[in-house]
C-alpha positions as CSV (number, residue, x, y, z in Angstrom):
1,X,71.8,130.5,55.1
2,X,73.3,130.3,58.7
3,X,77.0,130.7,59.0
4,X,77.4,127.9,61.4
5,X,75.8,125.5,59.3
6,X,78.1,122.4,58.8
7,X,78.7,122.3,54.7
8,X,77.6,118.9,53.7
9,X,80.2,116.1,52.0
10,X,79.5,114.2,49.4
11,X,79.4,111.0,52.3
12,X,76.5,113.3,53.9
13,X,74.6,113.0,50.6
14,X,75.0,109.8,50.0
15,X,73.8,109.1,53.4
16,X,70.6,111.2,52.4
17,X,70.2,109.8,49.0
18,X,70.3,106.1,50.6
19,X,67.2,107.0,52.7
20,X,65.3,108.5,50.6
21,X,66.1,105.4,48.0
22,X,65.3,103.5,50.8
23,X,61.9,105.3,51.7
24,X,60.3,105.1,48.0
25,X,61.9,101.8,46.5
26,X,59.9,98.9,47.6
27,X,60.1,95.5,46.2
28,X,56.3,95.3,46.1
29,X,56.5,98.4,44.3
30,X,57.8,96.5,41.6
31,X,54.4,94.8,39.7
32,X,53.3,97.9,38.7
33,X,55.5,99.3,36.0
34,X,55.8,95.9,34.5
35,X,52.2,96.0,34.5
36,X,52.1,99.3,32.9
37,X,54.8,98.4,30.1
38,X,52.3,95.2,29.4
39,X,49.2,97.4,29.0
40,X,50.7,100.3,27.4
41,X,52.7,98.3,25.0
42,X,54.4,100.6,22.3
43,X,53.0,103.1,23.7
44,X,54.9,102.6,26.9
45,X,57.0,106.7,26.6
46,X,54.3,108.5,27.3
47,X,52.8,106.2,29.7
48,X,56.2,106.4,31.7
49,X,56.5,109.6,31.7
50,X,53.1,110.1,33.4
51,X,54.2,107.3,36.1
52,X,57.2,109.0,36.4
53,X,55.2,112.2,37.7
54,X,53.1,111.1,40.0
55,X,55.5,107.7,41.1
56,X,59.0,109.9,41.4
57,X,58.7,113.6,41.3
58,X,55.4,113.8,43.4
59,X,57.3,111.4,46.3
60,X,60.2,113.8,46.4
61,X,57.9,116.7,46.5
62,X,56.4,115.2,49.3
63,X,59.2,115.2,51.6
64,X,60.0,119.0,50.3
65,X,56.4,119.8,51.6
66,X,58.0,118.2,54.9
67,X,61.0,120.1,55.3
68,X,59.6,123.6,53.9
69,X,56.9,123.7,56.5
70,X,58.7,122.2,59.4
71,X,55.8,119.4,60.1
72,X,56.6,116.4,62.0
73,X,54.1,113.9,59.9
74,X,51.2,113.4,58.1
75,X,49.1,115.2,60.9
76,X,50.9,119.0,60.4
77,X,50.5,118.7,57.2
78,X,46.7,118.9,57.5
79,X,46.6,121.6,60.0
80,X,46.1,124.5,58.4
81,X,42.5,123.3,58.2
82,X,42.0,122.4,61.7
83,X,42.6,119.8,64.2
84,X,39.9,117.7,63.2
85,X,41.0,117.4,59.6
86,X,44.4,116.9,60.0
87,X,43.4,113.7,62.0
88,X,41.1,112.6,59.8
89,X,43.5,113.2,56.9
90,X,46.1,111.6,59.0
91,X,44.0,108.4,59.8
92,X,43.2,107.7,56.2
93,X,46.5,108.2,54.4
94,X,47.6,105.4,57.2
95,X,44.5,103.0,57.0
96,X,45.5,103.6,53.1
97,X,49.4,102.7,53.1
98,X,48.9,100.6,56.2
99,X,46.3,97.7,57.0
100,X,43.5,98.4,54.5
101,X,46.0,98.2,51.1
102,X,49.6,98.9,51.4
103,X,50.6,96.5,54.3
104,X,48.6,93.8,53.1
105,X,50.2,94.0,49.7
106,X,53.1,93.4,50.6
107,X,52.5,89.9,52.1
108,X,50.2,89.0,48.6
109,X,53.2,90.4,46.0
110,X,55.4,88.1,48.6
111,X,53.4,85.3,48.0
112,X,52.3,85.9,44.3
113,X,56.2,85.9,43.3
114,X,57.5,83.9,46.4
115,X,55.6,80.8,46.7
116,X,52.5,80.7,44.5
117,X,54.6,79.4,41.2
118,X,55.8,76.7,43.4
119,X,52.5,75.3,44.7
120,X,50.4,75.1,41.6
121,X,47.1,75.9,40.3
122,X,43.9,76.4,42.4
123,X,45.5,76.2,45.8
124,X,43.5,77.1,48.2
125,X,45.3,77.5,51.8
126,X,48.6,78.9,50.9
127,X,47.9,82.6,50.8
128,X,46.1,82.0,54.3
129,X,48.9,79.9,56.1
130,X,51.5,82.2,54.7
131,X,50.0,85.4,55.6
132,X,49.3,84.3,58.5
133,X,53.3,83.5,59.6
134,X,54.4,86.8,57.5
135,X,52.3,88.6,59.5
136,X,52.9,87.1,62.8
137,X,56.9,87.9,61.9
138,X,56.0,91.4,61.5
139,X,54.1,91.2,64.9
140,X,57.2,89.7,66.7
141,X,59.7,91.9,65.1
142,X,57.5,95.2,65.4
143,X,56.6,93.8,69.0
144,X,60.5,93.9,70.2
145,X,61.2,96.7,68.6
146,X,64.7,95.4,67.6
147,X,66.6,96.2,64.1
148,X,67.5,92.7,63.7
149,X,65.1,93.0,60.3
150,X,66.1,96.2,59.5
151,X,69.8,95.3,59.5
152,X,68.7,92.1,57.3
153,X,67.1,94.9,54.9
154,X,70.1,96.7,54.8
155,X,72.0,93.6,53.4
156,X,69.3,92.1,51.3
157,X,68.0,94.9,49.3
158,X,71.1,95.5,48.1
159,X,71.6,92.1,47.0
160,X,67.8,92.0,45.1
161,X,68.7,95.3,43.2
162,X,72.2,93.6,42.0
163,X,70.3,90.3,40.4
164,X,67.3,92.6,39.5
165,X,70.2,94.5,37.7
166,X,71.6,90.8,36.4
167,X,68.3,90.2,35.1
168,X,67.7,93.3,33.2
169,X,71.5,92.9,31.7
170,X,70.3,89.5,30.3
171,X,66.7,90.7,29.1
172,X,67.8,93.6,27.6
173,X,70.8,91.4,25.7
174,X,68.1,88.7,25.1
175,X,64.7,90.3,24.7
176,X,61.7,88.4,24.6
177,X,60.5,90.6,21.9
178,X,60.3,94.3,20.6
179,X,58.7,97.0,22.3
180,X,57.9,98.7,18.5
181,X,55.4,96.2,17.8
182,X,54.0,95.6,21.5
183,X,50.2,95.5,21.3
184,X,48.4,98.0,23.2
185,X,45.0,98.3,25.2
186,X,42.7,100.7,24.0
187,X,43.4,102.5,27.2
188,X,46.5,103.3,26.1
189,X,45.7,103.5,22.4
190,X,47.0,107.3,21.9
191,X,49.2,109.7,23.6
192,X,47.4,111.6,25.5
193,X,46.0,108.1,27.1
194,X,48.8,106.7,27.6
195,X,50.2,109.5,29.6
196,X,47.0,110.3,31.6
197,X,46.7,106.5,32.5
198,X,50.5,106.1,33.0
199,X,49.9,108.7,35.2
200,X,46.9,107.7,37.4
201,X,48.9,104.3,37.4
202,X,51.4,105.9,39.2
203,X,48.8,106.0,42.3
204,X,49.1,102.7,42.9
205,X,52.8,103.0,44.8
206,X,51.6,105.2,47.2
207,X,54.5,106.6,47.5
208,X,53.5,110.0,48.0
209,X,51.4,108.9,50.7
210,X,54.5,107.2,52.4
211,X,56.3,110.8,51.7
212,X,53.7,112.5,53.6
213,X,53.8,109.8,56.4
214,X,57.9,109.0,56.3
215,X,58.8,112.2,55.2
216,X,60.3,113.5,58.5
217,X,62.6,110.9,59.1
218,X,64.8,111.9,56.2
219,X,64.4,115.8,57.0
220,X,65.1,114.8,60.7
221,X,68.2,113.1,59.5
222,X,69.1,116.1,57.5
223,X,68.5,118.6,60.3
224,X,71.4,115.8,62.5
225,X,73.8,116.7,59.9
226,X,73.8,120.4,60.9
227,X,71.2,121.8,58.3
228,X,68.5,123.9,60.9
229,X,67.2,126.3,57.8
230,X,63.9,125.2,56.9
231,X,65.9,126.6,53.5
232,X,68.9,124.5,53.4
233,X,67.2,121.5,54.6
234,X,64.7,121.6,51.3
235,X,67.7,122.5,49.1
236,X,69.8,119.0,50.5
237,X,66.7,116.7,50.2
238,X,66.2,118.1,46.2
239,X,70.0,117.6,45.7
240,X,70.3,114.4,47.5
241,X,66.6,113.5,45.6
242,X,68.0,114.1,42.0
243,X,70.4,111.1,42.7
244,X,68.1,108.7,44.6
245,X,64.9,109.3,42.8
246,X,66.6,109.3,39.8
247,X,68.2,106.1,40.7
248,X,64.1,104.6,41.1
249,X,63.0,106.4,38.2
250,X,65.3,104.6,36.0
251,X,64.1,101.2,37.5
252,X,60.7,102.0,37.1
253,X,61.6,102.8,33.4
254,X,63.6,99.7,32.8
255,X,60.7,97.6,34.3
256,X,58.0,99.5,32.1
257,X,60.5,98.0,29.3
258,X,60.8,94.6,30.0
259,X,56.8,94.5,30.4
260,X,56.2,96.0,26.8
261,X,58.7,93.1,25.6
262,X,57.6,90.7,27.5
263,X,54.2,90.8,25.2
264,X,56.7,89.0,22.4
265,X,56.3,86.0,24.5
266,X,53.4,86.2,27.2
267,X,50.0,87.6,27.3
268,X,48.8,90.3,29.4
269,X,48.6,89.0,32.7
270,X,46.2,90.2,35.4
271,X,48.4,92.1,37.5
272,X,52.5,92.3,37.6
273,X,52.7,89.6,40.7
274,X,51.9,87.0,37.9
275,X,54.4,88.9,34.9
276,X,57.5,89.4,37.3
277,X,57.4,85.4,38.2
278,X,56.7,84.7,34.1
279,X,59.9,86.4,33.2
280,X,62.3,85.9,36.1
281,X,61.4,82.2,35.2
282,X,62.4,82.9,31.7
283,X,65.6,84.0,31.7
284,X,66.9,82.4,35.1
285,X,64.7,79.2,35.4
286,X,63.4,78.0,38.7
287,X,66.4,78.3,40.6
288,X,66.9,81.8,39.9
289,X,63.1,82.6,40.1
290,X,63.2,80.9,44.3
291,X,66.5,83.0,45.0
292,X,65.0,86.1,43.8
293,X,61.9,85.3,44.9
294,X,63.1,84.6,48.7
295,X,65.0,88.0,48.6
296,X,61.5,89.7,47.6
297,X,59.7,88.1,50.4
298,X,62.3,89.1,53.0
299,X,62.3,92.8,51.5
300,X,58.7,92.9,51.8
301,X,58.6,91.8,55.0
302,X,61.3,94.3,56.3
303,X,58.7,97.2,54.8
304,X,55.9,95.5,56.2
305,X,57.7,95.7,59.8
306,X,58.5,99.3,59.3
307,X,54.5,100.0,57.9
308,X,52.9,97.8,60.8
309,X,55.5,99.6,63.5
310,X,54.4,103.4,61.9
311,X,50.8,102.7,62.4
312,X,51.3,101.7,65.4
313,X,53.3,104.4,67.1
314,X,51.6,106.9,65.2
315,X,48.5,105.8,66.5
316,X,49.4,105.6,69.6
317,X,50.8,109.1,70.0
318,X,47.0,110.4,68.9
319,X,45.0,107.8,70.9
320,X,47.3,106.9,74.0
321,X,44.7,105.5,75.6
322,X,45.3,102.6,73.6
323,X,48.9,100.4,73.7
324,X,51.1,100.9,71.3
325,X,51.1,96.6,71.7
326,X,47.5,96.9,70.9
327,X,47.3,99.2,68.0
328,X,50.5,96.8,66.5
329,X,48.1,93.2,66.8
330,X,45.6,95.4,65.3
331,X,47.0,96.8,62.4
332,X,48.6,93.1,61.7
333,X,45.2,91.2,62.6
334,X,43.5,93.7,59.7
335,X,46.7,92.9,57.2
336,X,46.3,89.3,57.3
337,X,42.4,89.7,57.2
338,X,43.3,92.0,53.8
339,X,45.8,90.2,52.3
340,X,43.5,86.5,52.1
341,X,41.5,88.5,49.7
342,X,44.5,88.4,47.1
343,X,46.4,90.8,45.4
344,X,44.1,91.4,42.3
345,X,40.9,92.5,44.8
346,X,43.6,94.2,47.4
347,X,44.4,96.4,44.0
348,X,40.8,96.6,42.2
349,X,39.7,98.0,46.0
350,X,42.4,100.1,46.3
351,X,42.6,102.4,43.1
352,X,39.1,104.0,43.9
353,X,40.9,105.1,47.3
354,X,43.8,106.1,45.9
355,X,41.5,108.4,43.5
356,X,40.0,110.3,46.4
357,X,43.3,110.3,48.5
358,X,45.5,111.2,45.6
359,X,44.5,114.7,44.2
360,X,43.9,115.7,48.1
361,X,47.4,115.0,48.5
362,X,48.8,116.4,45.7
363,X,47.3,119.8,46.2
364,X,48.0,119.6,49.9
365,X,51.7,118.7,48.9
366,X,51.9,121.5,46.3
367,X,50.7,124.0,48.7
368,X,52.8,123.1,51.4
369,X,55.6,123.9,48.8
370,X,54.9,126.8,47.8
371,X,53.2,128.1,51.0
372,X,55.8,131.0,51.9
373,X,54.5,132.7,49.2
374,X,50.8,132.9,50.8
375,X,52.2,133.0,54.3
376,X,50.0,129.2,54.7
377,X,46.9,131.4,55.0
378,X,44.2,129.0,56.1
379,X,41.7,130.4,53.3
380,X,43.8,129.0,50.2
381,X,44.1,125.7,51.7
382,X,40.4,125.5,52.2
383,X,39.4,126.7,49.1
384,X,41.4,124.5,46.8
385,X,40.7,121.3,49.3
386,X,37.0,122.1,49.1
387,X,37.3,122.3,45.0
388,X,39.2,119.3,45.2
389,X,37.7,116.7,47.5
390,X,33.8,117.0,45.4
391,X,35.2,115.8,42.4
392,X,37.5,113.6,43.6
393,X,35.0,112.0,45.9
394,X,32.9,111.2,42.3
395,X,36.2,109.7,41.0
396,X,36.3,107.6,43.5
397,X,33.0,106.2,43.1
398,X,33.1,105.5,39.7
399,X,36.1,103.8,40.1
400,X,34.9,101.2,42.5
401,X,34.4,98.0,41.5
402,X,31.0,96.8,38.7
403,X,28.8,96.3,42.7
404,X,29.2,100.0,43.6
405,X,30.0,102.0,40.1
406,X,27.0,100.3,38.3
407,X,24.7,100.4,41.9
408,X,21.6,103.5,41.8
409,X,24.2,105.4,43.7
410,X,26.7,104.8,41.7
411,X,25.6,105.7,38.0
412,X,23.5,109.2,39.4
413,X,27.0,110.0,40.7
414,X,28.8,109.4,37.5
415,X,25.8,111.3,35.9
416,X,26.9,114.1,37.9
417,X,30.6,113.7,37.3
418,X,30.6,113.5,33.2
419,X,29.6,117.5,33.4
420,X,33.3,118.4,34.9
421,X,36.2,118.9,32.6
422,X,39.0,115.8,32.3
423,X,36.2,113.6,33.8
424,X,36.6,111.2,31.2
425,X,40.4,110.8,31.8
426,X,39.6,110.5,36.0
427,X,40.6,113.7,36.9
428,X,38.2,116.0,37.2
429,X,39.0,116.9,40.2
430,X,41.9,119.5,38.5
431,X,39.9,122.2,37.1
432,X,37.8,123.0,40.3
433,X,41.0,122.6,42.6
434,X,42.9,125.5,40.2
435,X,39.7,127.3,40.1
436,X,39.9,127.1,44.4
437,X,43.4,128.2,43.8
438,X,42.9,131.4,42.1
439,X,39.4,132.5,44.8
440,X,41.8,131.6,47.9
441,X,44.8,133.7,46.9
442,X,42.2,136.3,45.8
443,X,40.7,136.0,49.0
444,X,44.3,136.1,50.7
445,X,45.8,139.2,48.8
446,X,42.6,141.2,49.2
447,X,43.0,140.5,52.9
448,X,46.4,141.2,53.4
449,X,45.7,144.8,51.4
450,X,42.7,145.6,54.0
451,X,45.0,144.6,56.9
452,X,46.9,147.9,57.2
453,X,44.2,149.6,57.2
454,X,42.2,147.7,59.8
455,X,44.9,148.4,61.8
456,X,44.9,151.9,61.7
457,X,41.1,151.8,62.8
């Protein structure tokens, strides 16, 4: 470690710890433990402990993959195998968390929670209209560029986590029924279910995405506080990470709780927009349900401004040719479009992306990571991303929705797919990505062993 480094204060790492809490707890974020504590039902442990992996740990290793290899965004991160795949990579991970799935979901979980309960049954225009004026807020705010919003945020979230907190004080004294004898879906009828589903569940945040994307802003932070060692940066955002994502892991878990319980007294609803508003309106009636319900929408709007505004200028910075204006009304214009399909399409349509996007991430996250150790030799990252982006290509299309998985295309694809290992669980894609592993380090060792003595000829 450099001697002049400034040793951080415990003020410093709360400072850190506050943005990374910040950068992977979002209120929209919230439907999908309670989802998963609904569909795993007793079996809810094992099931949070694979959410926990892929919706807390793989986040923070995200941002490590940041700060280890110096990259300013998504793009470096890719660009071990070339130019052209680091855009491409960069292009889909923010289509993905930006105006194909992420930013529209956080106008439909608005509404779902927000205003749906209070308009009734088999309403047609409200989803539209409000879209339509949440989205042309995050134009106008995005557009100034101001942190009017963002100051907003700053208070509000704050606020939400203290009567999230109220309310999981008064369920948790007053359960709506036993997690013990929760019924479970046959998806999550064993262990090893449970925690393979719990953990492909753990997709569905994208949060590891948003790592990849976001990640620089906390290491840049870091780096402000005096911390220049590539070294001492990674060791402050694990430090600062144990308390912040430790803080949204226990969330996550108390939310996979109240879902299981909240089978004592509801049934399984189709997606967690629908079981948040059923047991806020529980325990604090409709009064409680509209305040906590306003504070959602405003929360999601604020990361709605701060997706629609990345996009944008990261867009921007690749194609200058084109506004950063123009890239902003086009990433909003394609979230409202999104979002009027409705938060159980937005999340059916999503999950087969997320399969494909998911495993290449993770094993461009791991080998970021640990690439000192293989001196981020171009070979090992294109071995293991070649091994990985087959299989999880075939996941993908057999997750798709009944009009692509059971289509001609479809079914010869999953033909192909049931001959690879963990295929059945939807991740097939691990096997061949260890066996690219082991071939690229070969391939790297035996290379660095010739180099001495190509040198010497």
């Amino acid at each position: 470690m450099n001697n002049t480094e400034k040793k951080m204060t415990f003020k410093d790492y709360a400072v850190v710890s506050s943005l990374l809490f910040g950068l992977f707890f979002g209120a929209g974020n919230l439907i999908f433990p309670l989802h998963l504590g609904q569909l795993a039902g007793h079996n809810w442990g094992p099931a949070a402990l694979g959410f926990l992996v892929t919706g807390v740990l793989l986040p923070l290793l995200s941002v490590l993959a940041i700060a280890i290899t110096r990259a300013k965004g998504v793009y470096d991160v890719g660009l071990p195998l070339g130019t052209g795949f680091a855009l491409t990579f960069m292009v889909l991970i923010h289509a993905t968390i930006g105006p194909l799935f992420g930013t529209p979901r956080t106008a439909t979980v608005a509404y779902e929670v927000g205003l749906k309960p209070f308009l009734g049954a088999g309403n047609s225009w409200g989803l539209l209209l409000f879209s339509a004026l949440f989205f042309g807020a995050s134009f106008a705010f995005s557009y100034r560029e101001n942190d009017i919003l963002s100051n907003v945020g700053k208070v509000l979230n704050p606020l939400f986590l203290a009567l999230l907190t109220l309310v999981f004080l008064v369920a948790f004294a007053s359960p709506l029924g036993s997690t013990t004898s929760a019924p479970v879906t046959v998806a999550y009828s064993n262990f090893s279910n449970a925690l393979t589903n719990g953990f492909l569940e753990g997709y569905n945040t994208m949060d590891a995405l948003a790592g990849l994307a976001f990640g620089v802003t906390v290491v840049t932070a870091i780096q402000q506080m005096g911390q220049k060692d590539p070294k001492s940066v990674s060791l402050v955002t694990a430090k600062s990470g144990f308390f912040s994502m430790g803080a949204v892991a226990l969330i996550y878990l108390l939310l996979i709780l109240l879902g299981a319980m909240s089978l004592g007294q509801f049934k399984l609803s189709p997606e967690g927009g629908t079981a948040f508003t059923q047991i806020v309106n529980a325990y604090a009636g409709p009064v409680g349900q509209a305040v906590l319900a306003t504070l959602l929408t405003v929360t999601c709007l604020t990361t709605a401004v701060g997706l629609v505004a990345a996009f944008a200028q990261d867009f921007h910075n690749h194609f200058p040719k084109v506004s950063y204006h123009v890239w902003l009304f086009l990433s909003c214009l394609a979230s409202f479009l999104t979002a009027n399909f409705g938060l159980e399409t937005i999340i059916a349509w999503s999950t087969p992306m997320l399969m494909f996007l998911y495993p290449l991430s993770m094993v461009l996250i791991l080998l970021s990571v640990f690439s000192p150790l293989f001196k981020r030799d171009g070979v090992v990252y294109l071995t293991v991303v070649v091994c990985t982006v087959v299989p999880a290509f075939f996941d993908m299309i057999v997750a798709f929705p009944k009009v692509v998985s059971q289509s001609h295309v479809g079914l010869a694809v999953a033909g192909m797919r049931s001959y690879l290992p963990l295929a059945s669980i939807g991740m097939s894609w691990a096997v061949p990505a260890l066996v690219g592993l082991v071939v690229g380090l070969v391939l790297h060792f035996v290379r660095r062993s010739n180099l001495p003595e190509l040198v010497e000829d």
